[in-house]
N, C-alpha and C positions, 0 to 999 in steps of 0.2 A: 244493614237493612235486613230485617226478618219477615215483615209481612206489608206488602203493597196490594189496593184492591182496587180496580181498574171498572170503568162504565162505560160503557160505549153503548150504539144501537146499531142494529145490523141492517141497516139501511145501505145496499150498494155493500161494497166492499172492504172500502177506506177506512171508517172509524174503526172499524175490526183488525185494521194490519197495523196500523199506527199503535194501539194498544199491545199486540201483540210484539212488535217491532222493540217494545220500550219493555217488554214483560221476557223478551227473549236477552234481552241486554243486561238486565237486574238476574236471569237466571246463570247468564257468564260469568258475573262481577260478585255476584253473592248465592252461589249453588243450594245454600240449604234455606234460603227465603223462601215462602209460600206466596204464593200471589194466586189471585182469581181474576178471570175477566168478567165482568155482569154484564149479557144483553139488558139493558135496564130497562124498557116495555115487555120481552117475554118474561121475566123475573118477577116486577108488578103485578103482571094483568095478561096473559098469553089472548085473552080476545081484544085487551088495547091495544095489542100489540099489534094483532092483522087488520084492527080498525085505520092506527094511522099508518103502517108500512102500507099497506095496502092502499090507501087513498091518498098517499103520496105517491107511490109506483101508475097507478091509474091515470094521476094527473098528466105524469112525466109523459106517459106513455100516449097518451089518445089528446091531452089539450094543455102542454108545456104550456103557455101562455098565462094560463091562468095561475100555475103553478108561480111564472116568472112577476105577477101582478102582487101576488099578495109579498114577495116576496120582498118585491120594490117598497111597496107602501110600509111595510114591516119596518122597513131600512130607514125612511122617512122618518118616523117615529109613529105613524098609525096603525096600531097592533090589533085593530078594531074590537078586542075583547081585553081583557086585565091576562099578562103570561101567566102571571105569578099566581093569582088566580086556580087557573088551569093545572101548572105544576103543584099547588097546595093538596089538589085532589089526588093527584098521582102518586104523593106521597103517602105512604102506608108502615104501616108496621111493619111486614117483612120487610120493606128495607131498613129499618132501624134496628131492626131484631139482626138482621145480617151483619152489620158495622159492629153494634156488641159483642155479636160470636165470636166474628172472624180478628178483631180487636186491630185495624191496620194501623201502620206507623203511619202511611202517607196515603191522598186519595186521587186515582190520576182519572179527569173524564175526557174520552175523544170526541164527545158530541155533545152541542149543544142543551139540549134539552136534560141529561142527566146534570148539566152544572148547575143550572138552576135549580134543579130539584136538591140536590145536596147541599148550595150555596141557603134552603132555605131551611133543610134539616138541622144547617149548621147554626143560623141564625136562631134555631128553636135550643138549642144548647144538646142537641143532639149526641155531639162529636168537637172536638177543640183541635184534632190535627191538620195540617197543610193537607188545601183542597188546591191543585193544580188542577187548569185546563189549556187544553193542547188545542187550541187552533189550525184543522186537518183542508182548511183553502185558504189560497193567497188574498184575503179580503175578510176583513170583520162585520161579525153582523151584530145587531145589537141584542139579539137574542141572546149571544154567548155571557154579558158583559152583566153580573152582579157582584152583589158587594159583599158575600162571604166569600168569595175565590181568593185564596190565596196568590197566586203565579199564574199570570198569561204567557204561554208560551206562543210564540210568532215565526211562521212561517217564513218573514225577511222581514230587516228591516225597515221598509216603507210601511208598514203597517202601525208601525209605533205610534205616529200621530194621531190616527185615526183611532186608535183605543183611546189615548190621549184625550181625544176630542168628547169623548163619551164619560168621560170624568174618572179615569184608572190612574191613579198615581204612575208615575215612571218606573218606583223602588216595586210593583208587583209585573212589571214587564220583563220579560226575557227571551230574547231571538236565537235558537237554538235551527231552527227549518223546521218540517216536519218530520217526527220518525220514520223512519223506515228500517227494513230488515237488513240485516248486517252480510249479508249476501250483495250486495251491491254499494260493500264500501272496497270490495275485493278491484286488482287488476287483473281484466279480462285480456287476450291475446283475441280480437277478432276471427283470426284464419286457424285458431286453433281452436275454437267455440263451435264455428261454423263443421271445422273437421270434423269434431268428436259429435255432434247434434245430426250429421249427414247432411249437411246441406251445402247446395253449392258455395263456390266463391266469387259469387259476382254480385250486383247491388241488389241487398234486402229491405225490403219496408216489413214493419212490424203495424198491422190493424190492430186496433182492441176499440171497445166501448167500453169501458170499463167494468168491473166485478159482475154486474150485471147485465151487459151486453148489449147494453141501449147504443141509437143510432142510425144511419144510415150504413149498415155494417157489409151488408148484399150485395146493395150498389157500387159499393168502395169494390167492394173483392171481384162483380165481374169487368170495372171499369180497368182496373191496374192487371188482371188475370189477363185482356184480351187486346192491353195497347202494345205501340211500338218499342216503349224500352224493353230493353233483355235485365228481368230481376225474377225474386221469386220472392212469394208472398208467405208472410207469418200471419196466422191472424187469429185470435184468441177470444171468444168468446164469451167469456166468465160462464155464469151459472146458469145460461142461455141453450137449454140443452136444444128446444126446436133448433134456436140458428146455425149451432154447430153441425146439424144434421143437414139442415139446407145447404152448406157453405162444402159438406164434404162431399156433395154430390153434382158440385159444380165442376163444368169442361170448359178449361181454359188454354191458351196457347203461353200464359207463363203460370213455371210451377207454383203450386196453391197448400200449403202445411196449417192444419186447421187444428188447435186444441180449445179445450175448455177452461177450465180455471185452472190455471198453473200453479206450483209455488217455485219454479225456475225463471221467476219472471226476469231475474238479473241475467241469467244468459241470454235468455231469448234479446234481450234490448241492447246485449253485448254485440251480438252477431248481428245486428238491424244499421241500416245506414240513417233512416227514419222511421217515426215512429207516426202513424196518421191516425189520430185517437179523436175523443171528446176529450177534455181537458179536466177532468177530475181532479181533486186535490193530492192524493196520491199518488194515481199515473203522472202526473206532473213533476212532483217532486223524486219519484224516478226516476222519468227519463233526465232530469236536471242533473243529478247525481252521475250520470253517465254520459253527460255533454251529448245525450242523443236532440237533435233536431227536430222541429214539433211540427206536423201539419194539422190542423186542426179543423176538423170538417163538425159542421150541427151542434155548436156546443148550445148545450141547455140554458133557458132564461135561470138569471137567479143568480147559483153561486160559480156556477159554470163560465156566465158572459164574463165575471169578472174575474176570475181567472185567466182568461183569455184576452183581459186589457192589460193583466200586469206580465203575461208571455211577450206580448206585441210590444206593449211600452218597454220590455227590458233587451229585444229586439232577439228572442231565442225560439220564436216561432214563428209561420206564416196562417194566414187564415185563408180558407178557402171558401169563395162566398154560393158559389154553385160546383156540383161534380162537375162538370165538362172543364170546368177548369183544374181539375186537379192533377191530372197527367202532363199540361204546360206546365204549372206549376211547379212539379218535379224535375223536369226537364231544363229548367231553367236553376234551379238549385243546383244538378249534376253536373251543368256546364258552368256555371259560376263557382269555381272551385275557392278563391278569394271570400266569399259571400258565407259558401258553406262553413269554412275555415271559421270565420269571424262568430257566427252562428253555435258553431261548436266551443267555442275558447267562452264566450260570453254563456251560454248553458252550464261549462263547467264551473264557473267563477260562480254562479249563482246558485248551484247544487249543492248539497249541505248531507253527503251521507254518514257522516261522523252524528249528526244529531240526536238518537237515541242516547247514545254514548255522553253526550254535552248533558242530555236531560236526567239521565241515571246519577251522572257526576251532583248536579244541582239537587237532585232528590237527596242523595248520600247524603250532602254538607243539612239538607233543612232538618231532615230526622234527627242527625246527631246534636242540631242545637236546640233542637225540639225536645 
């Protein structure tokens, strides 16, 4: 493989680590390949780009609901406008002039919205090489699903059907998990993480809200800072500089370790007993990878809730439906050591951090026959 050119949007976090994850694996396996990642809205159009980041962050932020409405009815089949439509416009020249230059053997998109847009370049005879897309949540939406994609790749396999059901042949499905960084296909030593990081050795929860910092992030931190178990708190903020600043200036009776965006995310989740997050597609598939135990407090309507019906139905998480119950909640995990146990063995079975690796291998064999 010599040159792979990558789409993602920088919405949150995820679609950016998962591309990178897969971009970091192609530069182990084939050192002298050139690859690009394209944020494909700032690339485009850098004011369509703050138009929709922006008024989907807005939504998330101040009226999730509505966010979680269109998202449902979308799912439905009522897209209340033509996608395709919509993507037709967003397609442009520079990006066509891009695929020329850059000449890629293969095209990998972490988000929706660049698939369609390429699935429709492609259909214009734009470009004839393998367009994969990498499904970055446990749950398909129909936005993802057009008919120039080459490869859907799948997060597990209970999703199969559901592409399935949307009229994807079988021969372009393939269950790889989602990528992630090769940092967390390593074995970590708990008491020797904890060592070298300085932090005690007694029980860790790990906060995040993901890349972004969304959540009830404040509430979590003074409710577990100021209960009766003896733990200490990790808690990471992403790109949330106010929060981080809030969270370091909180005085609590258990110890409180506040960062921002990490790229040590695999330690930090190594040294964590739990992890009490919004359930993102990629926090997800992390902590999966590390049999870590999911509390799950405020997950967003959308692609969030259903994330969080396939944690519960595969039994690797609990949901917390108010704070005040989240410190019982804990407390009953610690003493349930049987529960926990089972909790962890079932996270593991279900974690897939070898998948970058599965999906570079499948890239390798389509070029060469390409």
């Amino acid at each position: 493989m010599r040159r792979v050119l990558f789409f993602s949007v920088s919405i949150g976090a995820g679609h950016d680590l998962a591309a990178q994850a897969v971009a970091q694996e192609v530069e182990r396996r084939f050192p002298e390949a050139r690859m690009r990642i394209v944020d494909t809205f700032r690339y485009i159009n850098p004011v369509l780009n703050k138009v929709i980041a922006g008024s989907y962050m807005e939504s998330l932020r101040f009226n999730p609901r509505i966010w979680g409405y269109l998202y449902d009815q979308a799912e439905q089949g009522d897209k209340f406008i033509d996608l395709n439509q919509i993507l037709s416009k967003l397609v442009s020249i520079k990006t066509e002039k891009l695929i020329k230059e850059f000449d890629p053997e293969v095209i990998v998109c972490t988000h929706a919205f660049p698939a369609g847009i390429l699935s429709i370049l492609k259909n214009r005879g734009k470009f004839t090489i393998p367009l994969i897309a990498v499904i970055t949540d446990y749950t398909i939406h129909p936005f993802w699903i057009h008919e120039n994609v080459d490869k859907y790749i799948l997060p597990c396999e209970d999703l199969r059907y559901q592409v399935a059901e949307y009229g994807v042949p079988d021969e372009k499905i393939m269950t790889t998990g989602i990528p992630i960084r090769r940092q967390f296909a390593g074995n970590w030593d708990r008491a020797a993480v904890r060592k070298n990081t300085g932090l005690d050795d007694i029980t860790t929860i790990l906060v995040m809200g993901g890349g972004l910092g969304l959540g009830e992030i404040e509430d979590i931190i003074r409710t577990l800072g100021n209960c009766e178990i003896n733990l200490q708190i990790l808690s990471v903020t992403g790109k949330n500089d106010r929060l981080r600043k809030v969270l370091e200036m909180v005085n609590a009776k258990n110890r409180i370790k506040v960062f921002g965006f990490v790229e040590n995310m695999a330690e930090l989740m190594a040294a964590s007993d739990f992890i009490v997050t919004k359930p993102g597609g990629l926090t997800t598939a992390e902590a999966l990878s590390q049999g870590l135990p999911m509390v799950i407090v405020s997950p967003l309507p959308g692609q969030e809730a259903r994330n969080t019906e396939f944690l519960l139905n595969s039994g690797v998480a609990v949901k917390v439906r108010k704070l005040h119950h989240l410190v019982p909640q804990l407390k009953n995990l610690i003493a349930n050591t049987t529960r926990l146990n089972q909790i962890k063995e079932m996270a593991s079975a279900i974690g897939k951090p070898g998948a970058a690796a599965d999906l570079v291998n499948y890239m390798e064999k389509v070029v060469e026959s390409n």
